[in-house]
C-alpha positions in Angstrom: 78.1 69.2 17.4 78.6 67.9 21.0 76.5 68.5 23.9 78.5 70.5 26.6 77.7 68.4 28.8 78.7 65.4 27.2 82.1 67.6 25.9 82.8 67.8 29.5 82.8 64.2 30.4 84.9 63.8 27.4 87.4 66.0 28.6 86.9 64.9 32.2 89.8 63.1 34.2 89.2 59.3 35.2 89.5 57.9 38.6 92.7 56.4 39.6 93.2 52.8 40.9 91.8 53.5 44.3 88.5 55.1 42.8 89.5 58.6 43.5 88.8 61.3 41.1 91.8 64.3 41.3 90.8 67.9 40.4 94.2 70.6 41.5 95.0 69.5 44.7 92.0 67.6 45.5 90.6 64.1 45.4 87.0 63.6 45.1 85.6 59.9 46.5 81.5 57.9 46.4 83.2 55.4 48.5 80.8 55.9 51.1 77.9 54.7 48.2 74.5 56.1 47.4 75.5 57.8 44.4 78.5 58.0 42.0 81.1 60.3 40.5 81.2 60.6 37.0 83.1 62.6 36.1 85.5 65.6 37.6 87.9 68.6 35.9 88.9 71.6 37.4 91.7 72.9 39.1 89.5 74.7 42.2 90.6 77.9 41.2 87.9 81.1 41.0 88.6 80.8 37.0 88.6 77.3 37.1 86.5 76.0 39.3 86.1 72.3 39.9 83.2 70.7 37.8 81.8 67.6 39.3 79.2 65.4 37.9 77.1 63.0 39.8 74.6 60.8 40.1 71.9 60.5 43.5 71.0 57.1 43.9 68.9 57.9 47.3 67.0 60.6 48.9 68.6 60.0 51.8 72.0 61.9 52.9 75.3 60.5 51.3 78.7 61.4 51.9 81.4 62.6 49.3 85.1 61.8 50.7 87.6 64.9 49.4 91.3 64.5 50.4 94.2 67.3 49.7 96.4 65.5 47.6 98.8 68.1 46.6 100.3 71.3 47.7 98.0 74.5 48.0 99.3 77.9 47.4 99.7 80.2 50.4 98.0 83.0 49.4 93.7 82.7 49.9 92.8 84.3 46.6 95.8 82.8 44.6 93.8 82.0 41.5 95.6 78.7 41.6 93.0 78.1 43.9 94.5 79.6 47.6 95.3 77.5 50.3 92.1 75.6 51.7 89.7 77.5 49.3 87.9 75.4 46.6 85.9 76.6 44.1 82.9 73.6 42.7 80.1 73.0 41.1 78.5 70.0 41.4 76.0 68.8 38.5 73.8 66.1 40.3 71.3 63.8 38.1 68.2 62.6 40.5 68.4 59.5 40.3 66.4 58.5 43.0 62.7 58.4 42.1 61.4 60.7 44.2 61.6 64.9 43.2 64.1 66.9 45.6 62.3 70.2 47.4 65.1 71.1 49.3 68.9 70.1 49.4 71.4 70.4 52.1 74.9 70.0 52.2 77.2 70.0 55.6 80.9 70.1 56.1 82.2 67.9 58.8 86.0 67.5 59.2 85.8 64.5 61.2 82.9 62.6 60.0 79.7 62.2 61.6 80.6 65.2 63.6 79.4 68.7 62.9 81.7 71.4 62.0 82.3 74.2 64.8 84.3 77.3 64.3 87.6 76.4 65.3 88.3 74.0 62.9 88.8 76.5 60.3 86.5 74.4 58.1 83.2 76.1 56.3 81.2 77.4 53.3 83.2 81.0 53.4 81.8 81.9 56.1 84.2 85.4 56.4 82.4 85.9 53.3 79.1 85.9 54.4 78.1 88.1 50.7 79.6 85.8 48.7 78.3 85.7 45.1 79.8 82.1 44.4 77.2 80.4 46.5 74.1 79.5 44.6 72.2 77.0 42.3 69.8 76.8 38.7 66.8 75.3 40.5 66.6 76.8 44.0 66.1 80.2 44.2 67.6 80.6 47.6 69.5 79.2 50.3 70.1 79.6 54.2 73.5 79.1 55.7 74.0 78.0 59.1 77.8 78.0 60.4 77.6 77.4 63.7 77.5 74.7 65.4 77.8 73.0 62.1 78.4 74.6 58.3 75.6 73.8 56.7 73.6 75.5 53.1 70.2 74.7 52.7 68.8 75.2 49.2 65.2 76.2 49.2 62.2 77.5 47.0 63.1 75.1 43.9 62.1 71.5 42.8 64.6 68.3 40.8 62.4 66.1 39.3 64.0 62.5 39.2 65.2 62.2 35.9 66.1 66.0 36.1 69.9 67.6 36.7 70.6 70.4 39.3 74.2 72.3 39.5 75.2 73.9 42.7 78.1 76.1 42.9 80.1 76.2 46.6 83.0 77.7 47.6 84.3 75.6 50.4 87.2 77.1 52.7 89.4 74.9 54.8 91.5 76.9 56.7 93.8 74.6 58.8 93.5 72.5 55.8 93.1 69.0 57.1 94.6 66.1 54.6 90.5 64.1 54.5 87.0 66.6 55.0 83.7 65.1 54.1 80.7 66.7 52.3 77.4 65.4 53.5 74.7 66.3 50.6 71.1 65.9 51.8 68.4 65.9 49.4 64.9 66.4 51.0 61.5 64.9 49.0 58.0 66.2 50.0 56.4 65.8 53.3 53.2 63.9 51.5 
């Protein structure tokens, strides 16, 4: 019998030419470096969400590249997926050597620059109750939306050598063709 996980890479899409990994309407990029894609499936849909594997090279923040590739239905809950709303998880391996106490991720639609209300980009944040937000090694998390979008995952531990799966649902509203996704993992003060 084979592992799920491994089943999953199996089944997984490859990345095209240019690197890029396509779930639905999405493409998924590491072309900013510090860690690496590995694998990707998924339409982005509430039944399907999109299933990304990955490996953390750094404690440091790195910055995932997604571009809308395709057409998104005009209806938000569409369970094609709804236009600007994408349902992930993301499996990350620590491969960094150092255990993760925290981890944050921000959206920024122009990179470098934090997020603000306007631009229609967020973690849901009409949804402030949303049950899709949420993780198997931190028992909580804290979102902040403005002036940035920003979850912070707390009250947990990743070991290096050790997997952690987040679930997200992002919303881009306006949607913009290219959004970034900073992921920050944080290591002990001492």
């Amino acid at each position: 019998m084979i592992a799920l996980p491994l089943l999953a890479c199996l089944l997984a899409a490859e990345p095209g030419d240019d690197g890029r990994w396509q779930a639905g309407p999405y493409a998924f990029s590491d072309e900013s470096g510090g860690f690496r894609i590995r694998a990707v499936s998924g339409s982005g849909s509430r039944g399907d969400p999109v299933i990304l594997q990955q490996e953390l090279y750094t404690a440091s923040a790195v910055v995932m590249v997604i571009r809308l590739i395709g057409e998104t239905p005009r209806y938000a809950y569409d369970e094609r997926a709804g236009a600007g709303y994408l349902f992930i998880e993301i499996e990350t391996l620590n491969a960094s050597n150092l255990p993760w106490v925290e981890f944050e991720f921000e959206l920024q639609e122009k990179r470098g620059v934090s997020s603000v209300y306007g631009d229609g980009l967020s973690f849901d944040q009409r949804n402030v109750g949303s049950d899709y937000v949420g993780s198997d090694a931190f028992k909580s998390h804290d979102r902040k939306f403005e002036p940035h979008d920003r979850l912070l995952f707390q009250s947990g531990t990743v070991d290096a050598g050790h997997s952690v799966t987040f679930r997200l649902l992002m919303t881009d509203l306006t949607p913009q063709p290219v959004f970034y996704l900073v992921q920050d993992p944080r290591i002990p003060a001492s």
